[in-house]
PADRENLUM-238388 format. One line per 2 residues: for each residue x negated, y negated, z of N, C-alpha, C. Coordinates in nm, 2 decimals. Layout:
% PADRENLUM-238388
X,Y,Z,X,Y,Z,X,Y,Z  ...
This chain:
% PADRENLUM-238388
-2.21,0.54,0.48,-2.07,0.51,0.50,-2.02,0.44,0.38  -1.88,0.47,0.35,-1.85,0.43,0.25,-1.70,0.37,0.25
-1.69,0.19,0.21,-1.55,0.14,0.28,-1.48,0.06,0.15  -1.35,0.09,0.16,-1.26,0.08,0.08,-1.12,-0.01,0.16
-1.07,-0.06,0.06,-0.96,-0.16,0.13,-0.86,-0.15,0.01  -0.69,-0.10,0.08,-0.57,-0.10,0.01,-0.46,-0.23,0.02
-0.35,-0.28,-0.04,-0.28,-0.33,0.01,-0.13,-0.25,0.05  -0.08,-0.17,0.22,0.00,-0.08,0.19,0.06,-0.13,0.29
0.20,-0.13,0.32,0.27,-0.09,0.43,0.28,-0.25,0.46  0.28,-0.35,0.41,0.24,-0.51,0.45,0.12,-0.57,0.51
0.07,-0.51,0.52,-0.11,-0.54,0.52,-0.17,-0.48,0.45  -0.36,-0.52,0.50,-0.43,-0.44,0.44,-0.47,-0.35,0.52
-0.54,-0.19,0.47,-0.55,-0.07,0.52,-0.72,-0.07,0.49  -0.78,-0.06,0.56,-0.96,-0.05,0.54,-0.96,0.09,0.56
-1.04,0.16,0.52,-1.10,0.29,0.58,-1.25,0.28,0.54  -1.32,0.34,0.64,-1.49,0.29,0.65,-1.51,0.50,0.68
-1.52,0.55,0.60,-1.56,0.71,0.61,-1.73,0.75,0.56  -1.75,0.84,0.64,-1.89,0.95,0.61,-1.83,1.03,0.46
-1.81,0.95,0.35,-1.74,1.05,0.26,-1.79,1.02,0.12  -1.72,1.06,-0.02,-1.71,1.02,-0.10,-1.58,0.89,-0.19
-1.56,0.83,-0.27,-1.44,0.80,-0.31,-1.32,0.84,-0.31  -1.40,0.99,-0.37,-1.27,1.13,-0.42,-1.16,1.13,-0.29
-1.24,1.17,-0.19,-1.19,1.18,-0.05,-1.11,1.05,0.03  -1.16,0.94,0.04,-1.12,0.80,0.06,-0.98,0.78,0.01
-1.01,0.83,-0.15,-0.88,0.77,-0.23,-0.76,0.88,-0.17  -0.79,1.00,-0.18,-0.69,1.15,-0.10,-0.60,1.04,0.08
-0.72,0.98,0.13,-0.68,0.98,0.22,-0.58,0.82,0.22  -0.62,0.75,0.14,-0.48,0.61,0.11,-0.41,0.70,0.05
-0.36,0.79,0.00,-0.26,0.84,-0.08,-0.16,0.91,0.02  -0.21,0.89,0.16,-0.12,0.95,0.24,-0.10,0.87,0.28
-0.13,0.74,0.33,-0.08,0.60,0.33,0.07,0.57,0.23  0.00,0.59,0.09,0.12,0.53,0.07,0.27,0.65,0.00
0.19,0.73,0.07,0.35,0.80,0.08,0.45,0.79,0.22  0.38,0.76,0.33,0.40,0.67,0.46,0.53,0.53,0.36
0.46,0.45,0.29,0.49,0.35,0.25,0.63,0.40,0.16  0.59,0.48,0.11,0.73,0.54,0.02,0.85,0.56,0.10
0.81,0.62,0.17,0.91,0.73,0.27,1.02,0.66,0.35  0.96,0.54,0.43,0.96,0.46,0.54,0.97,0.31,0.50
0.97,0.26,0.38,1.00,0.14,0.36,1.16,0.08,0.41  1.19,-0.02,0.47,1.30,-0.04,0.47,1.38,-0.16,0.36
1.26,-0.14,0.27,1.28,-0.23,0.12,1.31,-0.16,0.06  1.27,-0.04,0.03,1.29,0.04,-0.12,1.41,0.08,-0.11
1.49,0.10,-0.16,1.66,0.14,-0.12,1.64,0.31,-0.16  1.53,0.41,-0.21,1.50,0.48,-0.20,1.46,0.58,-0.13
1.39,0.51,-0.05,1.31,0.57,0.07,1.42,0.66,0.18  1.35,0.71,0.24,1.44,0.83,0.33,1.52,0.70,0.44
1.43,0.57,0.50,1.55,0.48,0.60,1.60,0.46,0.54  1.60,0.40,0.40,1.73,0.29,0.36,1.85,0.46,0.34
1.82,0.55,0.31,1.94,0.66,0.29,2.01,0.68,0.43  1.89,0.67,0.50,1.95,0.72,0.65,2.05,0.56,0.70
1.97,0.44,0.66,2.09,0.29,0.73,2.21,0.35,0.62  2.26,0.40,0.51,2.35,0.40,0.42,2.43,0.50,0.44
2.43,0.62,0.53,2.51,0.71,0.55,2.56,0.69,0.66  2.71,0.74,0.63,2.81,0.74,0.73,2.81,0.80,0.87
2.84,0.74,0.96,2.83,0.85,1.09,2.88,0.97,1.10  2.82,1.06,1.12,2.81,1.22,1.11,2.78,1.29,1.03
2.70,1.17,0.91,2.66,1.27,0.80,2.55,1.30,0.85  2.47,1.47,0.77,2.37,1.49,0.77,2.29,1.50,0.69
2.13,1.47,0.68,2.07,1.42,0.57,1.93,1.51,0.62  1.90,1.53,0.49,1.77,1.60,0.47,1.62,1.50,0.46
1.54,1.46,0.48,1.45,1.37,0.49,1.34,1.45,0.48  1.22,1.36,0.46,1.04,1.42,0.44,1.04,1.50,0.59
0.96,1.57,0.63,0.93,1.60,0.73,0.82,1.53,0.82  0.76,1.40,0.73,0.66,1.29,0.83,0.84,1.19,0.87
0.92,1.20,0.80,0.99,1.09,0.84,1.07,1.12,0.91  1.09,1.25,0.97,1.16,1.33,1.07,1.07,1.33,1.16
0.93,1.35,1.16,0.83,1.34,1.28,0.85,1.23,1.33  0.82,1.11,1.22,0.83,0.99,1.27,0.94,0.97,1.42
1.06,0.95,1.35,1.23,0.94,1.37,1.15,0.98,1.51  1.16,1.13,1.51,1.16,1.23,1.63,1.12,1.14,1.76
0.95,1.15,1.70,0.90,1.04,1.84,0.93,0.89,1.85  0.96,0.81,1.77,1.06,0.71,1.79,1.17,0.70,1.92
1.22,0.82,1.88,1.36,0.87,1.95,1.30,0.92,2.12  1.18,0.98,2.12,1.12,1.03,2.25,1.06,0.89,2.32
1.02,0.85,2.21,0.92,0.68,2.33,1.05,0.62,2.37  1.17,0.57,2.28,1.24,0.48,2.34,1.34,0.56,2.47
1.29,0.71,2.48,1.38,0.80,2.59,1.26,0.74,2.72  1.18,0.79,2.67,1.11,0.78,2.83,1.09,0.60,2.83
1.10,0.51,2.75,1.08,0.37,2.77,1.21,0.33,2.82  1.30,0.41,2.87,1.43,0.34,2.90,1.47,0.26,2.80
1.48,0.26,2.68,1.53,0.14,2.54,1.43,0.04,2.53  1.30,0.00,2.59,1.27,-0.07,2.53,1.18,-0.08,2.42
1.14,0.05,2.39,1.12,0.06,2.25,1.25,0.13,2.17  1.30,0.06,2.03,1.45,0.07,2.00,1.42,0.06,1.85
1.38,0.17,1.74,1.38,0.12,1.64,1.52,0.07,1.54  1.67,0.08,1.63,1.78,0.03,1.59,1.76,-0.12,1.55
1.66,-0.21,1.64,1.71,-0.31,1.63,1.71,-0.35,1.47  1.69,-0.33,1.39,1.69,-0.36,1.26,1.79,-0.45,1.20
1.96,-0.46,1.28,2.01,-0.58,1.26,1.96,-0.74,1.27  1.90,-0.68,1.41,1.86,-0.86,1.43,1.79,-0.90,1.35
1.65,-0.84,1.29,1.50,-0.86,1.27,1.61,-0.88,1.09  1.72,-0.83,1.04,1.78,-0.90,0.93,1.86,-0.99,0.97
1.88,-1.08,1.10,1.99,-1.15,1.11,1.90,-1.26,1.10  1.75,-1.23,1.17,1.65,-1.35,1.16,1.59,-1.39,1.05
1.59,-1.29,0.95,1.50,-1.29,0.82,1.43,-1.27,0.86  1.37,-1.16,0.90,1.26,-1.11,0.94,1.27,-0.96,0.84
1.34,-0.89,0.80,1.35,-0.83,0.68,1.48,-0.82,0.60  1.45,-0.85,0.50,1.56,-0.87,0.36,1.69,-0.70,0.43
1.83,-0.88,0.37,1.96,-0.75,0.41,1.96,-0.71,0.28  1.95,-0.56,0.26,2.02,-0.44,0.18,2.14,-0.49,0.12
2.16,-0.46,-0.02,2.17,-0.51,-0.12,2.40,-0.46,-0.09  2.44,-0.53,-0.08,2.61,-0.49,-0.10,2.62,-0.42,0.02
2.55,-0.49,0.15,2.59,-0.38,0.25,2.62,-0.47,0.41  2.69,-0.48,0.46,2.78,-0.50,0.55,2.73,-0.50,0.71
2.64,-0.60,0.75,2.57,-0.53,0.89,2.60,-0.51,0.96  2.55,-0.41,1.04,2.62,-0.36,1.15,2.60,-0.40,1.27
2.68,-0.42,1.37,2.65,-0.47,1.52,2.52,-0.44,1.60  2.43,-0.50,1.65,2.35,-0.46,1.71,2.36,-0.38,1.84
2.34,-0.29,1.94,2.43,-0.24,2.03,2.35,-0.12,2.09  2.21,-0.20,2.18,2.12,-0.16,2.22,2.15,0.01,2.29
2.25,0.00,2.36,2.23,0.15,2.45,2.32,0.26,2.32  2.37,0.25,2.21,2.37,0.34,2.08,2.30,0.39,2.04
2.30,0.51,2.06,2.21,0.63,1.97,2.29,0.62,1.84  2.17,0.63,1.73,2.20,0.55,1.58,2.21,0.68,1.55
2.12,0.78,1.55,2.08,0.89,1.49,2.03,0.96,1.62  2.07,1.15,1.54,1.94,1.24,1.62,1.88,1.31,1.52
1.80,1.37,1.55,1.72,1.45,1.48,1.74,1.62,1.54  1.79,1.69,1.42,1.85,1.77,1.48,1.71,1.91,1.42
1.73,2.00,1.36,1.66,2.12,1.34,1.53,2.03,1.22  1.47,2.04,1.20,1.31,1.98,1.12,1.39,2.04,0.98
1.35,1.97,0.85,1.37,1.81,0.79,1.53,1.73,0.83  1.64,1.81,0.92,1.75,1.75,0.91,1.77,1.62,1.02
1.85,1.53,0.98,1.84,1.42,1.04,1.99,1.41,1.09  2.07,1.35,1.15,2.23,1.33,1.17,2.26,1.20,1.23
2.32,1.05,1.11,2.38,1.01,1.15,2.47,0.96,1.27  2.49,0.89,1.38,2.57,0.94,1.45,2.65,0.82,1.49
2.65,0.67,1.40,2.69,0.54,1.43,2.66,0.48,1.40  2.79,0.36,1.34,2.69,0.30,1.26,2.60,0.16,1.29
2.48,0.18,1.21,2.35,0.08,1.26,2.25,0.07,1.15  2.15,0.07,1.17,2.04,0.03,1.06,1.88,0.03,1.19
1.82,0.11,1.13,1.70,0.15,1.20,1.56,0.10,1.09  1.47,0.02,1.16,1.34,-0.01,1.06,1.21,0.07,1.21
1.16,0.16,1.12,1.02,0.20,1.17,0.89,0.12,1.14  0.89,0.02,1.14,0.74,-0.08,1.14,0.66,-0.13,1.23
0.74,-0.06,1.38,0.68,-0.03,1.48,0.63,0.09,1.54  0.62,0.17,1.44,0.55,0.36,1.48,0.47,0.39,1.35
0.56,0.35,1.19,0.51,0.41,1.10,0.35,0.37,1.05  0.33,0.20,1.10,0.20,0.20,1.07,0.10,0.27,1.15
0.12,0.29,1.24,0.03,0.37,1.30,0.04,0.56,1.27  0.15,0.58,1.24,0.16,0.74,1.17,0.07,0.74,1.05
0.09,0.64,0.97,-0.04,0.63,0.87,-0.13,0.63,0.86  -0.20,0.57,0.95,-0.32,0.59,1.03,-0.34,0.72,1.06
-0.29,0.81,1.16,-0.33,0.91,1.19,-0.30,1.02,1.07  -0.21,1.02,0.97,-0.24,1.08,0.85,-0.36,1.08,0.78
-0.42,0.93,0.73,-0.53,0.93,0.68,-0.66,0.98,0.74  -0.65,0.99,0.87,-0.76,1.03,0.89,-0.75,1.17,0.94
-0.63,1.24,0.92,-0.64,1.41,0.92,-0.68,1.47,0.79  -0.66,1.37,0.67,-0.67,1.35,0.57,-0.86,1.37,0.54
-0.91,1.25,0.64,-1.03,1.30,0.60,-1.14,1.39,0.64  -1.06,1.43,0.79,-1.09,1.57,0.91,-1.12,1.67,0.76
-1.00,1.69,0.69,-0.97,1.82,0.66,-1.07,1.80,0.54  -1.11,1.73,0.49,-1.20,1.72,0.36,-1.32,1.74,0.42
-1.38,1.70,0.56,-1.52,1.77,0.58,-1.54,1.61,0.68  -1.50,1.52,0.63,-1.56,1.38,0.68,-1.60,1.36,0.84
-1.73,1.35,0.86,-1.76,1.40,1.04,-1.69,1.24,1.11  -1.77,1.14,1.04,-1.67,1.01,1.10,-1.58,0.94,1.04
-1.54,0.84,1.11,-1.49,0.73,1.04,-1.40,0.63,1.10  -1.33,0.55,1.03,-1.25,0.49,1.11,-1.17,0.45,0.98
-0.98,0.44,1.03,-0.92,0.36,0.97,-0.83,0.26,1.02  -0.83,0.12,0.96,-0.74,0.00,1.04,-0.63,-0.02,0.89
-0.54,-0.06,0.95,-0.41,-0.12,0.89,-0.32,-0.22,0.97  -0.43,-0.31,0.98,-0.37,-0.44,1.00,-0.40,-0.49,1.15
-0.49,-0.40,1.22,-0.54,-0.40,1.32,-0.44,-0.23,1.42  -0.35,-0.22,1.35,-0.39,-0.07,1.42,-0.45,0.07,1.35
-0.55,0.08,1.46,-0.66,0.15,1.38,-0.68,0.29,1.48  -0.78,0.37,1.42,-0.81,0.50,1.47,-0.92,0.56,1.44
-1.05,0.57,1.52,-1.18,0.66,1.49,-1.16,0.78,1.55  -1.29,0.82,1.44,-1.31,0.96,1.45,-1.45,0.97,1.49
-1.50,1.07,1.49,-1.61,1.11,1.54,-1.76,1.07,1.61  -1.89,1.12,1.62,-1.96,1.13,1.71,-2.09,0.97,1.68
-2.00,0.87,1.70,-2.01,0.76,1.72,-1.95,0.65,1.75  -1.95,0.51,1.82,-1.85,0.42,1.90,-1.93,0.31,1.80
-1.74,0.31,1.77,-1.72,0.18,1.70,-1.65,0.07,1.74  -1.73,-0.08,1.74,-1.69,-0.18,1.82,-1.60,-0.24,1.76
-1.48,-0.32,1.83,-1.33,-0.42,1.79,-1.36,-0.50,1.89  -1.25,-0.58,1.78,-1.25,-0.72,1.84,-1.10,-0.74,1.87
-1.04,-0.79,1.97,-0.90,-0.77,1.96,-0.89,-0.95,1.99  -0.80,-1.01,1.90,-0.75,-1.13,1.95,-0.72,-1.21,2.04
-0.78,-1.35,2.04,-0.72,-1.38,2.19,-0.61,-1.44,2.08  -0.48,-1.42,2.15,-0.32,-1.47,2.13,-0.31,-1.62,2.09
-0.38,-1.70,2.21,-0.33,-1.81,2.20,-0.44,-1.87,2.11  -0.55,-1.85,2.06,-0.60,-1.84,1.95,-0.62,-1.77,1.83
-0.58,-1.69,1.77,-0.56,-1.56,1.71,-0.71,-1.61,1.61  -0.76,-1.67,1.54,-0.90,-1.72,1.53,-1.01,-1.69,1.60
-0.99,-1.67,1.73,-1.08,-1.62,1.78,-1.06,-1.47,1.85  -1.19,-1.37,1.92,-1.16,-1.30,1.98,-1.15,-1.32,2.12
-1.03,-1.26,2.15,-1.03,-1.24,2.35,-1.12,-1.16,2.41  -1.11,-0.99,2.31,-1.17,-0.88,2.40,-1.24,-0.79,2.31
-1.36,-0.75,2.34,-1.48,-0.68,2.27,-1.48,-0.54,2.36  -1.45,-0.44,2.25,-1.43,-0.30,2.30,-1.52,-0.21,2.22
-1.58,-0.10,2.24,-1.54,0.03,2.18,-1.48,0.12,2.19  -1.49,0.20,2.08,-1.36,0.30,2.11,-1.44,0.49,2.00
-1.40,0.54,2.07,-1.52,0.70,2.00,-1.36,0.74,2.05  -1.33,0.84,1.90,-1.25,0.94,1.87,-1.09,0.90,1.95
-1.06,0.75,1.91,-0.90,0.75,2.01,-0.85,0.60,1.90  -0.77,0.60,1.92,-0.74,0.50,1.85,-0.66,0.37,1.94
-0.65,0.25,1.88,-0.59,0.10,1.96,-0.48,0.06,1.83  -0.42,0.00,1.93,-0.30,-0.09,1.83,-0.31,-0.23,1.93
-0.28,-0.32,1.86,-0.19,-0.48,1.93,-0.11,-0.49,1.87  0.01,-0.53,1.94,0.10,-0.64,1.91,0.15,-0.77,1.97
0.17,-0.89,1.94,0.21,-1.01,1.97,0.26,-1.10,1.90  0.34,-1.21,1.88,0.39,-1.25,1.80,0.37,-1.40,1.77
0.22,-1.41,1.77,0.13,-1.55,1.75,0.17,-1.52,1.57  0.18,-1.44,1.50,0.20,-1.50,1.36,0.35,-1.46,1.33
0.42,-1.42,1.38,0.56,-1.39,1.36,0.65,-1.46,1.42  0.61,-1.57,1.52,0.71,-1.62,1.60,0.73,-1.77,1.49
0.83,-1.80,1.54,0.89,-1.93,1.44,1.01,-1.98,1.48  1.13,-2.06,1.45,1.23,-2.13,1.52,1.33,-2.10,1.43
1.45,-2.01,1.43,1.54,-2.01,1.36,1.67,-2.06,1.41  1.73,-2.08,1.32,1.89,-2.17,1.39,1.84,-2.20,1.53
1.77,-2.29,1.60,1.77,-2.38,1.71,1.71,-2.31,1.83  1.66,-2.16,1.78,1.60,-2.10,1.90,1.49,-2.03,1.82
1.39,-2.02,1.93,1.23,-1.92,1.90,1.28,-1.80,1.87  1.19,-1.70,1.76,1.18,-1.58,1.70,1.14,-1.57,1.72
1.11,-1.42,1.66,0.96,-1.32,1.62,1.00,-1.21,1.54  0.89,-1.17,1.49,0.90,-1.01,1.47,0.95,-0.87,1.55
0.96,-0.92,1.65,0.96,-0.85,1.78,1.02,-0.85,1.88  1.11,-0.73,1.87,1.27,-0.73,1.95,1.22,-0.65,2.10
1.29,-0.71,2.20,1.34,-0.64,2.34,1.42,-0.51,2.29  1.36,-0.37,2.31,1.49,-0.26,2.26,1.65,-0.30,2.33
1.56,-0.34,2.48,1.70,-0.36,2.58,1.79,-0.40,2.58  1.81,-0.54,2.50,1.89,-0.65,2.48,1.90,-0.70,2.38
1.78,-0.68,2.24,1.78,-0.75,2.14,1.75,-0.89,2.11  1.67,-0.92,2.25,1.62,-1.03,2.25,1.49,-1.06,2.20
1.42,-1.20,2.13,1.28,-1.15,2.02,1.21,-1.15,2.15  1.11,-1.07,2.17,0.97,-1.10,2.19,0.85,-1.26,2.12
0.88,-1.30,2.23,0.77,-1.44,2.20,0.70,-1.54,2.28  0.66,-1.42,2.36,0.54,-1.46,2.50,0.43,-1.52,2.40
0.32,-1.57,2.47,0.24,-1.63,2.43,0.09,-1.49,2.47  0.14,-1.38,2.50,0.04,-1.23,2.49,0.02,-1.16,2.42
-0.05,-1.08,2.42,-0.07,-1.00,2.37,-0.06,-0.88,2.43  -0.01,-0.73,2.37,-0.07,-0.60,2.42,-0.18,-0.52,2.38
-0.22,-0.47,2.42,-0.31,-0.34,2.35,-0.31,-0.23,2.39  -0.27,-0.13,2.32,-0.28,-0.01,2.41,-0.35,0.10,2.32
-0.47,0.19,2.39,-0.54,0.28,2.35,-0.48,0.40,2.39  -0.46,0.53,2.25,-0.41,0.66,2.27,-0.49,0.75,2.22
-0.46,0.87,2.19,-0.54,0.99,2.11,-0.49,0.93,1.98  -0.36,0.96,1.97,-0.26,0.90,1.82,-0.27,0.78,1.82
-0.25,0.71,1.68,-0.19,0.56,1.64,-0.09,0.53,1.62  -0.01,0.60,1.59,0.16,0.68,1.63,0.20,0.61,1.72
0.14,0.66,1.87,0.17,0.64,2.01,0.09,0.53,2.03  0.00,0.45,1.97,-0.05,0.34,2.03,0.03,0.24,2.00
0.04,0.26,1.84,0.16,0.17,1.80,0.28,0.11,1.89  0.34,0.22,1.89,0.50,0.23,1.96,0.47,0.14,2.12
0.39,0.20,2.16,0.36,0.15,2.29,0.34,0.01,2.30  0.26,0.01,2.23,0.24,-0.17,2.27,0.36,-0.24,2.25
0.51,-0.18,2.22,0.60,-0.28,2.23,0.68,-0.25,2.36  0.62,-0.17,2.42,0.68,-0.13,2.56,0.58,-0.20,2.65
0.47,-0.23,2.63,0.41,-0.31,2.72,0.43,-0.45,2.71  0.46,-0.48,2.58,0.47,-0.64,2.61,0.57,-0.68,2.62
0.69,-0.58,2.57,0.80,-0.64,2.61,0.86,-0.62,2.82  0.80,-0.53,2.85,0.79,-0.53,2.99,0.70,-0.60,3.07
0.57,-0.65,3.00,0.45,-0.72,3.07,0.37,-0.61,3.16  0.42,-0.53,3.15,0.34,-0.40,3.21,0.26,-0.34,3.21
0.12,-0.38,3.20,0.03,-0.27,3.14,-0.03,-0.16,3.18  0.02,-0.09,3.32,0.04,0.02,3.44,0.17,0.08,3.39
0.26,0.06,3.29,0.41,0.13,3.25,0.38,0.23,3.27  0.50,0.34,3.37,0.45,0.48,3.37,0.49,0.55,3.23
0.53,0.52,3.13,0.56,0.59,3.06,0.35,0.61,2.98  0.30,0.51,2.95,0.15,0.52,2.94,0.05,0.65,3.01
0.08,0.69,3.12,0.03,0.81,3.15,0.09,0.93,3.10  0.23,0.89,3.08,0.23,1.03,3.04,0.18,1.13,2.90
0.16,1.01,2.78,0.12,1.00,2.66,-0.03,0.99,2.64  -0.08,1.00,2.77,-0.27,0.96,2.78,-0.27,0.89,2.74
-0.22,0.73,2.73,-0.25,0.63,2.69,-0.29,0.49,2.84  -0.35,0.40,2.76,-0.38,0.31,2.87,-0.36,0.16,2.77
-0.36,0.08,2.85,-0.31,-0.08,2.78,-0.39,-0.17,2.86  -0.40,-0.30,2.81,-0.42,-0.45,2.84,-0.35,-0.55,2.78
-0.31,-0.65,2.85,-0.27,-0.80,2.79,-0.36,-0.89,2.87  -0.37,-0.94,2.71,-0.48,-1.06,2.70,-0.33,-1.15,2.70
């Protein structure tokens, strides 16, 4: 086995593969075109084009950032809004990411469809808002790199970015998932053979801005932060969908949500 560590997407990205370098490196390179695509810093990237166009324009995008969007758009349907990658206002109202350079924010306005996604690579505008994917894209990166290393020959492996991660093949590999109210230590000792896990919780993101508690981590429903003292975890086939999910479980406390079966997924809060 052979393990390598990037800095991409705001953490670090490990990949531990049955491979060579050659192959390893192929497979961060899909990482950080994830990072290109999807940044809501680079004023280049296909979001920052998509927060900067007018309602009803239509715009041409990568076709991972149209996947992305897509299922974005499908979790927060069947999650009834509470997964909402609109909230992007608040998460800049908190400093929780840098406002865009000469640009005017827009109302936060949970039941607003921002965008649809209309025929593949086109995207359509449809009001205005500001959308950040940092709750799906790390985990789409994940499952890039490791189709990434399927297709090169690689029988196992595993890749994490930042604890959401994803194995492959014909052996079980053990995690450690945080306890919350210690983040220093572990809560829960798992394995996991060919599925991948995500957490989210906001033991390092929560903090006190103007006279009330934050986080990283918005309610789609209301725009309220997320900043329970739990954690979620939820195991999928995708990292994609483990991702996304865990903000539907924690922001619901749910870890039975029926939207979880329908995605073959399952969850815990620690």
């Amino acid at each position: 086995m052979m393990r390598r560590a990037q800095p991409w997407l705001g953490t670090l990205v490990d990949i531990t593969a049955d491979g060579d370098a050659q192959t390893i490196t192929q497979a961060f390179a899909e990482v950080a075109l994830v990072h290109r695509l999807m940044s809501f810093h680079d004023a280049a990237s296909d979001i920052s084009r998509l927060n900067r166009a007018a309602a009803g324009e239509l715009l041409e995008v990568h076709p991972h950032t149209w996947q992305v969007l897509r299922l974005a758009a499908q979790i927060g349907e069947l999650s009834q809004g509470l997964f909402n990658i609109a909230c992007a206002p608040r998460l800049v109202d908190w400093h929780c990411l840098p406002r865009p350079d000469a640009a005017d924010m827009p109302a936060y306005r949970p039941t607003q469809a921002v965008y649809q996604c209309e025929q593949e690579p086109l995207v359509r505008k449809l009001a205005a808002g500001w959308v950040d994917v940092g709750g799906i894209a790390k985990g789409y990166a994940v499952d890039l790199a490791v189709e990434a290393l399927q297709r090169a020959g690689v029988v196992a492996g595993c890749v994490n970015a930042g604890g959401d991660l994803r194995c492959f093949g014909d052996r079980a590999w053990p995690v450690a998932v945080r306890d919350p109210r210690a983040p220093q230590r572990s809560g829960a000792q798992l394995e996991l053979r060919n599925e991948a896990l995500a957490t989210s919780a906001a033991y390092f993101s929560a903090r006190s801005h103007e006279g009330r508690q934050i986080s990283a981590l918005v309610d789609g429903r209301n725009g309220e932060p997320l900043v329970m003292a739990n954690s979620a975890s939820v195991r999928a086939p995708r990292c994609a969908i483990a991702d996304a999910l865990t903000k539907v479980v924690l922001a619901s406390g749910d870890a039975q949500h029926a939207v979880l079966a329908g995605l073959q997924a399952s969850a815990f809060i620690i």
